[in-house]
C-alpha positions as a Python dict, from the first residue, in 0.01 Angstrom:
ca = {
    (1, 'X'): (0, 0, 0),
    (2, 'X'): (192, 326, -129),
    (3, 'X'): (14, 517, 81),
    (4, 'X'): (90, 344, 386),
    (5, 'X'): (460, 341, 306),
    (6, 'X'): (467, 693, 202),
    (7, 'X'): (268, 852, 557),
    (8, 'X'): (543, 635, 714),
    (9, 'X'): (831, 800, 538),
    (10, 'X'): (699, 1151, 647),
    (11, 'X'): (666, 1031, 1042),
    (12, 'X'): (1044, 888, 970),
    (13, 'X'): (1124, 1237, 848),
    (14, 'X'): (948, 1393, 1132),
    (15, 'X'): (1090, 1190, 1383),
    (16, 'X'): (1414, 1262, 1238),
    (17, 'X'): (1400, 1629, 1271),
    (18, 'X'): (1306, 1582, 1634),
    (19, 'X'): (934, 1660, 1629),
    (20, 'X'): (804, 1373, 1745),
    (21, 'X'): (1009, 1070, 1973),
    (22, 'X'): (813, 781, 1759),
    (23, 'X'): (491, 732, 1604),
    (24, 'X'): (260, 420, 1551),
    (25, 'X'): (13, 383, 1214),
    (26, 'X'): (-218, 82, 1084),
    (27, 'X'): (-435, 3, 836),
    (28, 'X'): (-689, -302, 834),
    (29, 'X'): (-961, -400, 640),
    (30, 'X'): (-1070, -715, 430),
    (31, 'X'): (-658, -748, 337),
    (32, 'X'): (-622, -784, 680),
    (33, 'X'): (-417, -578, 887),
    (34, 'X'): (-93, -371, 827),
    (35, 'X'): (99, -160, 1103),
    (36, 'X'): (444, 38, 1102),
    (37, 'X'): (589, 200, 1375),
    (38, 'X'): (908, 410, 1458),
    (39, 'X'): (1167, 589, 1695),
    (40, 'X'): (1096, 567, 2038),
    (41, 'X'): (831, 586, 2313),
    (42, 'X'): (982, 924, 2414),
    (43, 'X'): (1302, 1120, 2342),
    (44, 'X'): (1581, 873, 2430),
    (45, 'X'): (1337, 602, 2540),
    (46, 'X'): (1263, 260, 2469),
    (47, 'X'): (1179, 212, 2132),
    (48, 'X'): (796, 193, 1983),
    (49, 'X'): (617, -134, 1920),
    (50, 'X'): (297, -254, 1832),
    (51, 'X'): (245, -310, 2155),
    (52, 'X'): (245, 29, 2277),
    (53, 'X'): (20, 215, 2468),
    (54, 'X'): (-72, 550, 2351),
    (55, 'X'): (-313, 794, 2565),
    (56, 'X'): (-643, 830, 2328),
    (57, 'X'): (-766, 1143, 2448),
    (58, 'X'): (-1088, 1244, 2217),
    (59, 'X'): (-1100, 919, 2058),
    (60, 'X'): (-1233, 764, 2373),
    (61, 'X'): (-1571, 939, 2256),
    (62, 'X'): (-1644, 720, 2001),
    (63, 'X'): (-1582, 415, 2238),
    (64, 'X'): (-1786, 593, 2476),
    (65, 'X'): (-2068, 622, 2170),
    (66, 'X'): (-2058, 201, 2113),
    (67, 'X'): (-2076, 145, 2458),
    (68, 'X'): (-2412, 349, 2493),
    (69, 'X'): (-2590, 173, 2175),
    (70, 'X'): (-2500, -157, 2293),
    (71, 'X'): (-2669, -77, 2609),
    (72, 'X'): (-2986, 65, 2431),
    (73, 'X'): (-2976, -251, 2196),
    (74, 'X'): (-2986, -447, 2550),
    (75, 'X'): (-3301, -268, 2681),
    (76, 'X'): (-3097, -45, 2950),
    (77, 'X'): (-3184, 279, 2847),
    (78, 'X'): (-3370, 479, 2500),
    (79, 'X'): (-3200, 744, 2301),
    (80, 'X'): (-3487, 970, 2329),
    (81, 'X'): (-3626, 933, 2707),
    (82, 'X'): (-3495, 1201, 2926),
    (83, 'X'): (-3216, 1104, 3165),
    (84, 'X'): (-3323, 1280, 3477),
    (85, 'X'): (-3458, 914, 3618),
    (86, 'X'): (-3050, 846, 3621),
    (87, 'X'): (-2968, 1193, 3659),
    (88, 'X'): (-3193, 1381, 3892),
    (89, 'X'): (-2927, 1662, 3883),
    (90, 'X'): (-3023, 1746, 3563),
    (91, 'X'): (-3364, 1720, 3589),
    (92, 'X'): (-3554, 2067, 3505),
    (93, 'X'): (-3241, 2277, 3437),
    (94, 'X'): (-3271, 2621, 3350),
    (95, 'X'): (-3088, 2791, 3059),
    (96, 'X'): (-2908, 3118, 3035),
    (97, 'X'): (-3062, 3395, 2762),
    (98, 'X'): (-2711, 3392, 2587),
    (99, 'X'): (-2417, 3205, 2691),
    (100, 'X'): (-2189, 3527, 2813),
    (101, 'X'): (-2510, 3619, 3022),
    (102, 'X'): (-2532, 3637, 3407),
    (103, 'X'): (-2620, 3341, 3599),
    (104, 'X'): (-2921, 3460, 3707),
    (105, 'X'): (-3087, 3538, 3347),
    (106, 'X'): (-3231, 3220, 3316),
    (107, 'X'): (-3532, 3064, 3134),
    (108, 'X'): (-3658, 2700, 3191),
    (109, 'X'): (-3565, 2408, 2950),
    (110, 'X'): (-3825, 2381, 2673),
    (111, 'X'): (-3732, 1994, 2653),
    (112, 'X'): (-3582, 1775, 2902),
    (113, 'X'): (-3182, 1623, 2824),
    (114, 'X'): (-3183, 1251, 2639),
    (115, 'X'): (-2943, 1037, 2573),
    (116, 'X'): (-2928, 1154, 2243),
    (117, 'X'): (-2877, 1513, 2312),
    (118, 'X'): (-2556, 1352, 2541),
    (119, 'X'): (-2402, 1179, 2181),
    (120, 'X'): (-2469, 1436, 1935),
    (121, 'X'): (-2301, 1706, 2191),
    (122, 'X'): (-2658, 1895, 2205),
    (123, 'X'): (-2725, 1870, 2621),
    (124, 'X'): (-2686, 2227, 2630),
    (125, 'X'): (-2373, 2230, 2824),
    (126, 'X'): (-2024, 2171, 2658),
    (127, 'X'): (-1736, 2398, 2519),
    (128, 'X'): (-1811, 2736, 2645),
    (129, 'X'): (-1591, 3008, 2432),
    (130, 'X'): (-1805, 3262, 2479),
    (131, 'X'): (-1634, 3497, 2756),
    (132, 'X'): (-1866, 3540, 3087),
    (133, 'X'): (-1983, 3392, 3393),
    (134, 'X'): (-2102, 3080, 3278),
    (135, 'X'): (-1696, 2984, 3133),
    (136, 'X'): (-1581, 3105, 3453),
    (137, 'X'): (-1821, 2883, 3654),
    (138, 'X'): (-1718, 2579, 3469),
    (139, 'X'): (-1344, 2647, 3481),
    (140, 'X'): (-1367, 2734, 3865),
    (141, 'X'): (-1635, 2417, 3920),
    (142, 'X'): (-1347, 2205, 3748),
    (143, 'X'): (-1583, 2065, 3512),
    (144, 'X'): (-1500, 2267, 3189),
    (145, 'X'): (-1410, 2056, 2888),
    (146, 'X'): (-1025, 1901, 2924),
    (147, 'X'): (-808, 1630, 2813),
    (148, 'X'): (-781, 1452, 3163),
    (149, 'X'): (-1070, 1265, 3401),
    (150, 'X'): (-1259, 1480, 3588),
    (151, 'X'): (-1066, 1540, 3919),
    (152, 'X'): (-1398, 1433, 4140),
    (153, 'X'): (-1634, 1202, 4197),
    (154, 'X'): (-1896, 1102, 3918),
    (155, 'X'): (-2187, 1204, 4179),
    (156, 'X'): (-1959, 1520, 4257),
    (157, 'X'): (-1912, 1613, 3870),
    (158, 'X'): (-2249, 1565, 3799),
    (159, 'X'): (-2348, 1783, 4109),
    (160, 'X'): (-2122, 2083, 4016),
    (161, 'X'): (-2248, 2063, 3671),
    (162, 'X'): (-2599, 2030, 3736),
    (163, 'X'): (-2576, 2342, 3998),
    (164, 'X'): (-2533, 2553, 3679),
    (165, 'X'): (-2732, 2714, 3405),
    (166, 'X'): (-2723, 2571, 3077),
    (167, 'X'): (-2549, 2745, 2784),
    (168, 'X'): (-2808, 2699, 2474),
    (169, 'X'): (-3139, 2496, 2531),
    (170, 'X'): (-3116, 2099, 2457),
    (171, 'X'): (-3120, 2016, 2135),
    (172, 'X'): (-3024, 2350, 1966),
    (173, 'X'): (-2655, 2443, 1972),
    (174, 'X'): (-2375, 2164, 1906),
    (175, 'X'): (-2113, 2203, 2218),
    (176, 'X'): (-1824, 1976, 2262),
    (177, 'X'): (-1705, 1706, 2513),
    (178, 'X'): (-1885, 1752, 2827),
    (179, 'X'): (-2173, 1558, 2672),
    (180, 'X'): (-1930, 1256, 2668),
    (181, 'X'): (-1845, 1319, 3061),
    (182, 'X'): (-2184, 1309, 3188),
    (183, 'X'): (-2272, 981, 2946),
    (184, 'X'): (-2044, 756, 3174),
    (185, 'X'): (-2247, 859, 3476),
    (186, 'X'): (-2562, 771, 3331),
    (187, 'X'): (-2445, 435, 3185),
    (188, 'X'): (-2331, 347, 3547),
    (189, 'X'): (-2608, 430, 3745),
    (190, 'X'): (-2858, 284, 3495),
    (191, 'X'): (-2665, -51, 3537),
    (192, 'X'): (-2546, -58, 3873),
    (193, 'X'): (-2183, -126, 3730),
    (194, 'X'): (-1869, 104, 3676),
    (195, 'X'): (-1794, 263, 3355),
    (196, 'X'): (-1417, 59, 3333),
    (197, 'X'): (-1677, -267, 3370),
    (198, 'X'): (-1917, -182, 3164),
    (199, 'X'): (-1669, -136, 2871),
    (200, 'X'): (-1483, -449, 2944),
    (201, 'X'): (-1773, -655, 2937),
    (202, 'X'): (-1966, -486, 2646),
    (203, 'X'): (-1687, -340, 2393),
    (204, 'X'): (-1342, -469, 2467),
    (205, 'X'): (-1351, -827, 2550),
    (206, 'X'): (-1569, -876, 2327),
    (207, 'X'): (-1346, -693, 2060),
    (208, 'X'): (-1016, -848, 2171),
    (209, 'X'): (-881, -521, 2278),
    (210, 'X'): (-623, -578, 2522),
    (211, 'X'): (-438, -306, 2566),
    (212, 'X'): (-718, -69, 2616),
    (213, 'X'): (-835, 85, 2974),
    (214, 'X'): (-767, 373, 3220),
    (215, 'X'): (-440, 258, 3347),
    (216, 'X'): (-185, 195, 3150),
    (217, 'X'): (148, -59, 3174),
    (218, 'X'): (456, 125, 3258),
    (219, 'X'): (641, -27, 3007),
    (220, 'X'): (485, -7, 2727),
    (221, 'X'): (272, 394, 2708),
    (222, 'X'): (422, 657, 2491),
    (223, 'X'): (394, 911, 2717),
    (224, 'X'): (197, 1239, 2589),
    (225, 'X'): (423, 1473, 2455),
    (226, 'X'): (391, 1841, 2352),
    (227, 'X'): (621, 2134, 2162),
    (228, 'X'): (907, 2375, 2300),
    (229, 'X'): (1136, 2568, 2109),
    (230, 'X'): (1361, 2309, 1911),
    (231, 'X'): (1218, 2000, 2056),
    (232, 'X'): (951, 1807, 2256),
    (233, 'X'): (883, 1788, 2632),
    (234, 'X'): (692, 1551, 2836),
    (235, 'X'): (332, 1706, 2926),
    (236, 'X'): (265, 1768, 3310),
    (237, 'X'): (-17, 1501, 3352),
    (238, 'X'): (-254, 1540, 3687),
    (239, 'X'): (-133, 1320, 3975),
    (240, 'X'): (-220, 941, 3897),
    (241, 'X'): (-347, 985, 3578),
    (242, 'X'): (-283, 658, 3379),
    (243, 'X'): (-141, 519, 3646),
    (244, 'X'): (-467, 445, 3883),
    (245, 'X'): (-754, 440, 3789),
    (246, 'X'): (-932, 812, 3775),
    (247, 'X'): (-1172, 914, 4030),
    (248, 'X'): (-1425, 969, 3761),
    (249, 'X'): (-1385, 745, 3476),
    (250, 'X'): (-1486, 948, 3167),
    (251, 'X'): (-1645, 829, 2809),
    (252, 'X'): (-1511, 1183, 2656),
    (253, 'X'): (-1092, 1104, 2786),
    (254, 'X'): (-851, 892, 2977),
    (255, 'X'): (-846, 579, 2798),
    (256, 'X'): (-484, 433, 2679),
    (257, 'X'): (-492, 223, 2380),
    (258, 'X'): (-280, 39, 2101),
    (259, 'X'): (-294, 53, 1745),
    (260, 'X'): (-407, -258, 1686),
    (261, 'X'): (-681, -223, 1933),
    (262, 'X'): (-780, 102, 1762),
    (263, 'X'): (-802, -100, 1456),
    (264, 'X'): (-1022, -376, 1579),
    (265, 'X'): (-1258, -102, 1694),
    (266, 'X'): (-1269, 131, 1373),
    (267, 'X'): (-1293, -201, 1174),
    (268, 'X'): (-1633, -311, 1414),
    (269, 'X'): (-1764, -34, 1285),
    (270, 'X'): (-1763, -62, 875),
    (271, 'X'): (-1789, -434, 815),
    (272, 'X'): (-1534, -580, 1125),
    (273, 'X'): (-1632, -848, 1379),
    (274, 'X'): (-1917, -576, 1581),
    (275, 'X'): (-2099, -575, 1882),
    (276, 'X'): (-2359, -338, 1783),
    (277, 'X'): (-2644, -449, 1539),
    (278, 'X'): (-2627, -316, 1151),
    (279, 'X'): (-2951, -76, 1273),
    (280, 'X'): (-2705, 74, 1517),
    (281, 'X'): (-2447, 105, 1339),
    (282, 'X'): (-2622, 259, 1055),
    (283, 'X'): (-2732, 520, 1311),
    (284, 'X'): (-2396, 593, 1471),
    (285, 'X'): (-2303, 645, 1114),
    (286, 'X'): (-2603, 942, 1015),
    (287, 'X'): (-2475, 1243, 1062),
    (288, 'X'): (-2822, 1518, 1226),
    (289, 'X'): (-2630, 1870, 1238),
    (290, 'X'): (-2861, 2110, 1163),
    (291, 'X'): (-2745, 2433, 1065),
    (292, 'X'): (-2701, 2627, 1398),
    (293, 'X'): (-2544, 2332, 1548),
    (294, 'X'): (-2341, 2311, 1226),
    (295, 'X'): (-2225, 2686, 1314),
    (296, 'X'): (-2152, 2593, 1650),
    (297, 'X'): (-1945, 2308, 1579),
    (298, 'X'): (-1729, 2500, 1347),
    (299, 'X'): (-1381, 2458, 1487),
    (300, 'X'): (-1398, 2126, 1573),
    (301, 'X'): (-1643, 1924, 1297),
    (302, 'X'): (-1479, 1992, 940),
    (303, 'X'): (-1715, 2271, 744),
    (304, 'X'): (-1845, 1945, 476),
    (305, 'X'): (-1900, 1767, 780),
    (306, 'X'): (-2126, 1607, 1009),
    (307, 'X'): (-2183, 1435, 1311),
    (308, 'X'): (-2349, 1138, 1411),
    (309, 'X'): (-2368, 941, 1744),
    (310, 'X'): (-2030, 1031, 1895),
    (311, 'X'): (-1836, 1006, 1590),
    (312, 'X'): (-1771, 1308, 1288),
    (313, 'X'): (-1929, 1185, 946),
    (314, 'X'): (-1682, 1298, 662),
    (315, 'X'): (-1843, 1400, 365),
    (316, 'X'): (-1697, 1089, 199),
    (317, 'X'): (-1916, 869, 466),
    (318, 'X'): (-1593, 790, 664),
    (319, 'X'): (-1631, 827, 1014),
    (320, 'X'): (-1433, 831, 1335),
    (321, 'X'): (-1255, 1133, 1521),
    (322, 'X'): (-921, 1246, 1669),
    (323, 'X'): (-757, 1347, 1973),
    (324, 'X'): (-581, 1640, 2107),
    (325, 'X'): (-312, 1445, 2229),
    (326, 'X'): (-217, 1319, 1907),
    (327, 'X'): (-444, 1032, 1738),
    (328, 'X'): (-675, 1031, 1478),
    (329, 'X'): (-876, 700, 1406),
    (330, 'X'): (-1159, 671, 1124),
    (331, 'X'): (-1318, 450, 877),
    (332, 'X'): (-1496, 404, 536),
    (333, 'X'): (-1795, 166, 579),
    (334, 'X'): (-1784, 189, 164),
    (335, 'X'): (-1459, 1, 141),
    (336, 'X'): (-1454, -129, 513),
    (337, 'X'): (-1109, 34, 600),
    (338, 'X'): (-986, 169, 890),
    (339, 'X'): (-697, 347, 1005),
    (340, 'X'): (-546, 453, 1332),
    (341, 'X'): (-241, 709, 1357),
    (342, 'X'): (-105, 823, 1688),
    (343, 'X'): (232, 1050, 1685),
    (344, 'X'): (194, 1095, 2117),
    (345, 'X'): (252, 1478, 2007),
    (346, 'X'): (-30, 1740, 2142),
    (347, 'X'): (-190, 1899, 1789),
    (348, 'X'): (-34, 2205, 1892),
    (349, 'X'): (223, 2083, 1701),
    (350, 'X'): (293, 2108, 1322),
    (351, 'X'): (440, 1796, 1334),
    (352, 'X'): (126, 1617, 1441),
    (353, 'X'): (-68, 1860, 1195),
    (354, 'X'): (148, 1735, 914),
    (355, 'X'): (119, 1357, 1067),
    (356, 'X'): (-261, 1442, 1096),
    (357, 'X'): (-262, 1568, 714),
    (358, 'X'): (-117, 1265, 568),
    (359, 'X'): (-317, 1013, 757),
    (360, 'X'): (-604, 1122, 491),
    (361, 'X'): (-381, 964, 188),
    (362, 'X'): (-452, 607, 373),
    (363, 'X'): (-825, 629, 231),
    (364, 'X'): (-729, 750, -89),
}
């Protein structure tokens, strides 16, 4: 595949130049699987295998996205019923006039939060860049969109979230992340089980991923990595984090992965051995932006693109997402390919930009 050999000379050149330490890429579909790695797990360090961990950041969402559809396959929960019954915190919330608006100009929700609105990033809470109150209150509340775990308690994140006024009404504006947060509290207290259970029972096991969870093996994660004048530098990570479990295990961040996990996953989605049903699937895979939410995604959804359950829809049909901390994972349900990339480089760098750029040629 000279598309796969040619992304991999460009990470070889980047890694060269000292923009990233290594860098881990694979391709599967009906061929089978192909992966190439190189340099090292992190300047000077061991060097990069297929068996190394990378952390997954934003493409923990899509995960996240499975994880809910296979419980609403098994009767758990409905897309469209309103989760106050799990989540009484959220039950009757009120809504600012405008986002940047005082805390106390409020109207009630005209429709209660579903399941849905958590997937499609349309709760009413999320990314907040509008200057004010309400992005103070969520930065000083600790529950403002980020790439770690909450540092709190599900019940306590939920709480602090709840005790505040939501940005846009549900259903209307598209905001990012938080949407992902709050779905691993509901999927735990609708089953009784923890979110690191729930996924090993209904998405990785069953998938054969391995190497995928909170906590990572020392020995084998690439640790996240970020730019500095005429190098790379290790990121300052939050006590703990990939090393015990979090305090609240998020569906939006903090899983670590491998490439060829990524693959199995990606692959479940367009043709792969699956765990959801092909009526699932098929609506994981419909993108529902309309155009307000369209104009509130911009910045993160592509402008020809959509967004489905938890994953971006491509205007070619491929789907998947990527991750501030350096991967980028979709697939074409026409051809049944996937591909994972993951340089361990924050996308504050060109290098992972460039990295990022190339990893389109794979679906040529």
């Amino acid at each position: 595949m000279n598309a796969l050999e040619d992304l991999t000379r460009t990470l070889d050149r980047l890694q060269g130049a000292g923009e990233l330490a290594g860098w881990a890429v694979g391709v599967a579909d009906a061929d089978g699987a192909r992966l190439r790695v190189g340099g090292a797990r992190s300047p000077g360090g061991a060097p990069m295998t297929r068996d190394t961990q990378v952390a997954l950041s934003s493409c923990t969402k899509p995960i996240g996205g499975v994880l809910a559809l296979r419980l609403v396959e098994l009767g758990v929960l409905t897309l469209d019923d309103p989760v106050a019954a799990w989540l009484p915190e959220l039950a009757d919330p009120r809504v600012l006039v405008d986002p940047s608006a005082d805390l106390s100009a409020t109207v009630p929700a005209e429709r209660p939060i579903t399941l849905r609105h958590l997937l499609t990033m349309t709760p009413g809470f999320g990314w907040v860049s509008e200057p004010g109150p309400l992005a103070d209150a969520l930065a000083r509340e600790q529950v403002a969109p980020g790439p770690w775990c909450p540092p709190m308690s599900p019940d306590d994140f939920v709480r602090r979230l709840g005790s505040l006024p939501l940005a846009d009404q549900p259903g209307t504006a598209w905001r990012y992340h938080t949407g992902s947060d709050v779905l691993g509290v509901l999927l735990a207290r609708a089953t009784g089980s923890s979110v690191p259970e729930l996924l090993a029972e209904h998405v990785l096991r069953p998938l054969g991923m391995t190497g995928t969870g909170y906590t990572a093996d020392p020995g084998r994660l690439a640790p996240p990595l970020a730019p500095e004048e005429g190098g790379i530098k290790p990121v300052e990570l939050p006590a703990g984090t990939y090393v015990e479990p979090p305090a609240c295990a998020s569906l939006a961040t903090g899983l670590v992965s491998t490439v060829p996990d990524q693959l199995a996953f990606l692959h479940s989605l367009v043709g792969g051995p699956t765990v959801l049903s092909p009526a699932s699937l098929a609506a994981l895979r419909t993108g529902s932006l309309t155009d307000e939410q369209r104009r509130t995604a911009a910045g993160f959804v592509e402008p020809d693109s959509d967004w489905g359950l938890a994953v971006e829809v491509r205007s070619t049909g491929v789907i998947g997402w990527a991750g501030g901390l350096g991967t980028i994972g979709y697939a074409d349900p026409a051809t049944g390919r996937a591909a994972f990339l993951a340089t361990a480089v924050t996308v504050e760098s060109p290098a992972t930009i460039t990295a990022f750029d190339g990893f389109w040629s794979l679906f040529g």
